[in-house]
N, C-alpha and C positions, 0 to 999 in steps of 0.2 A: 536326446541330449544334443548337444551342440553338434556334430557332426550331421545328425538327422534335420536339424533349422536350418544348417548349409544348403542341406542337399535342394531346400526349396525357393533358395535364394538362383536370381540369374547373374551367370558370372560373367566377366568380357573375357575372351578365349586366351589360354595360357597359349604365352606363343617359346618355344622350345626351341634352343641353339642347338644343335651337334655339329662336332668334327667327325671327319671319316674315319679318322685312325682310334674313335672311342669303337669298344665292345659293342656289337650292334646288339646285342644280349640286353646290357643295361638301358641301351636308350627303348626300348620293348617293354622293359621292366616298369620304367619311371612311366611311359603312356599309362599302361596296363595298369599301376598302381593308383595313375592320376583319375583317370576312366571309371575304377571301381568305388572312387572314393567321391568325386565329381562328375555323374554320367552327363549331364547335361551340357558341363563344361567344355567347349569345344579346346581340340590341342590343334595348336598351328606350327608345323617343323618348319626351322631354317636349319640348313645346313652352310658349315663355310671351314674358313680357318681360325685357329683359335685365337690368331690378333684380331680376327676384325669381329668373331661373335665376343670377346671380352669389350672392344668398345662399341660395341652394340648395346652390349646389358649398360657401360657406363652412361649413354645415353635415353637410355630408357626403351630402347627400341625393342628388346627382346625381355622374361622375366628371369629368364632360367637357361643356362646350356650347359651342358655333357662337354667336357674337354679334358685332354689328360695333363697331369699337373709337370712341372710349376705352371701356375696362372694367377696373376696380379693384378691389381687395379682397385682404383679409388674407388673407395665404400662396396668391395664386392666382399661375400664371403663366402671361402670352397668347406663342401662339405665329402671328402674323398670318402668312396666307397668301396672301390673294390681294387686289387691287388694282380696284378699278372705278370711273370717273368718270360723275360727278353729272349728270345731264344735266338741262334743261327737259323736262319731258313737258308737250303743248296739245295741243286739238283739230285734224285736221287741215285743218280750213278754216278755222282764225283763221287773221288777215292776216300773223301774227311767223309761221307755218310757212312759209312764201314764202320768208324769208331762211334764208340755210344756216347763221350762228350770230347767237345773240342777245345784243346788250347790254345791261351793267347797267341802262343807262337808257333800253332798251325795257322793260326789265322793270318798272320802278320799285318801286310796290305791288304788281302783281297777282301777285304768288309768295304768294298766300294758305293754299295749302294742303299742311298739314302732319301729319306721324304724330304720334301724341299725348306731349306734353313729357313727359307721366309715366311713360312705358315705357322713356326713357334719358335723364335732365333735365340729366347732364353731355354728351352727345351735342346736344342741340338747342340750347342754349347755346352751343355751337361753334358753331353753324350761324348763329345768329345773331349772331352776331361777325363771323362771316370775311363774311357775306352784308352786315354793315352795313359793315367795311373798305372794298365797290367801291360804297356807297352803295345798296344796296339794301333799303327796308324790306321785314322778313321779317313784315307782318302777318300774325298767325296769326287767320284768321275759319272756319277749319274745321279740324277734327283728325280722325286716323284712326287704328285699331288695325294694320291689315292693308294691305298691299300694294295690293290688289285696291280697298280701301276709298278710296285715294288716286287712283289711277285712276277711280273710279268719279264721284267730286266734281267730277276736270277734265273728264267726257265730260259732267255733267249741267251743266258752264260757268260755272262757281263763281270758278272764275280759273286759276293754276299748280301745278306742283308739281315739285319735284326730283326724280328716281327716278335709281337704277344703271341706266346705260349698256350696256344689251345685254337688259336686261327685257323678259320676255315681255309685249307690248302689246296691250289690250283695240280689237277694231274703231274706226276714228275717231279714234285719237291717233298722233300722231309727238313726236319727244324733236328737243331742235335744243342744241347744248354753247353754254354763254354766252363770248362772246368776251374773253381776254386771261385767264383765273384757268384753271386745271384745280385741282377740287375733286375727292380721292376717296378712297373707300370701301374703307375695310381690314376686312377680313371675317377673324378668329381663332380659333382654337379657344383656350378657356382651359382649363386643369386644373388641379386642385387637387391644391397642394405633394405634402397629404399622403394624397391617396386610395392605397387597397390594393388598387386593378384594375390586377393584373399586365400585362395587356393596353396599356397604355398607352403606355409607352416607345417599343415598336413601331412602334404608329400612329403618335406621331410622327415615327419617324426613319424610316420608310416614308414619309408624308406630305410631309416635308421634300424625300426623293428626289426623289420623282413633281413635285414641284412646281417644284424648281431647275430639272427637265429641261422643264420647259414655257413656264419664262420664259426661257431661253437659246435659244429657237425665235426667228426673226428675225421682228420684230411684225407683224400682218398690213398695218399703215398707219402713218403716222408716231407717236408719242405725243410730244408735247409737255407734259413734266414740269412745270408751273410751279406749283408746290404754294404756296401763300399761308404765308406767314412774318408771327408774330408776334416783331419783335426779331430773335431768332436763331435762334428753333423754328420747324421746319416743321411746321405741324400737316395730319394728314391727317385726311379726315372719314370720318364712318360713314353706312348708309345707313337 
């Protein structure tokens, strides 16, 4: 069939954006998917931030990147695929690790530390919205590029920080969900309308597969949806 005629076509190599703050799980997923369906096809990663890999793709430089949503741009289109909530990450002997979720107003101020507003400045302005909505201020007194950079600020006790829910966690921290909001992390692939890597449609409608058949699996705990609504929008966040 058509997939089998691909597979003896030679492709030019998919070249693949990722940000740090995506699931390193899906960017795995999407090679491993791409790999099984194009072996020949070579994958070329760029990694960066999600301003500059969105006017990458508007350029044509890249076909495809991993970024978590909102993400914009002329003639791109996001295809979100996976779902992960916001958690508190602290050290594990602050006193809020005791309690099994934390309120707004334990939190108050000390949610100080944050990825840097300039790698997604419509992304961190959501956050600071929905974060000011249950009254919490989102002081920012420290920024970070990397994942690991954010982690790193709350184990040397700097104060909080939000991370996806299921993050691999450095010695000394535990993550605790703030009580009454679930805030979470839409992770997308975007492409661009008009890229010329044949290879693409595929991925997607492969990706879409594999994906519907994993969230139709019965969840492993309860999830409690309560996504924060501005007005009539539910906005989800990024991570």
């Amino acid at each position: 069939g058509m997939a089998r005629a691909l597979h003896r076509v030679t492709f030019v190599p998919m070249r693949l954006g990722f940000s740090s703050f995506v699931d390193h799980a899906l960017y795995e997923m999407v090679c491993c998917i791409h790999t099984s369906l194009f072996p020949s096809c070579e994958i070329k990663p760029k990694s960066g931030d999600p301003v500059d890999l969105l006017l990458m793709l508007e350029r044509g430089e890249i076909d495809a990147a991993l970024v978590t949503l909102p993400a914009s741009g002329a003639g791109l289109k996001a295809y979100p695929f996976t779902q992960s909530r916001l958690v508190v990450c602290m050290k594990s002997d602050d006193t809020l690790a005791k309690l099994q979720e934390i309120t707004p107003a334990d939190l108050g101020s000390k949610l100080t530390i944050f990825r840097d507003p300039r790698q997604h400045p419509e992304a961190h302005d959501r956050l600071i919205e929905m974060l000011d909505e249950v009254g919490i201020t989102g002081d920012v007194a420290s920024t970070n590029k990397t994942p690991h950079g954010l982690q790193w600020m709350v184990e040397s006790g700097t104060g909080y920080a939000l991370i996806r829910e299921g993050s691999e966690l450095q010695p000394g921290l535990v993550t605790r969900p703030v009580a009454g909001v679930t805030w979470t992390v839409d992770s997308a692939l975007i492409v661009a309308k008009s890229t010329s890597q044949r290879t693409m449609p595929h991925l997607v409608r492969e990706m879409r597969k594999r994906l519907r058949l994993q969230s139709s699996l019965p969840p492993s705990k309860p999830v409690r949806s309560v996504r924060p609504r501005k007005g009539n929008k539910t906005l989800p966040l990024f991570g």
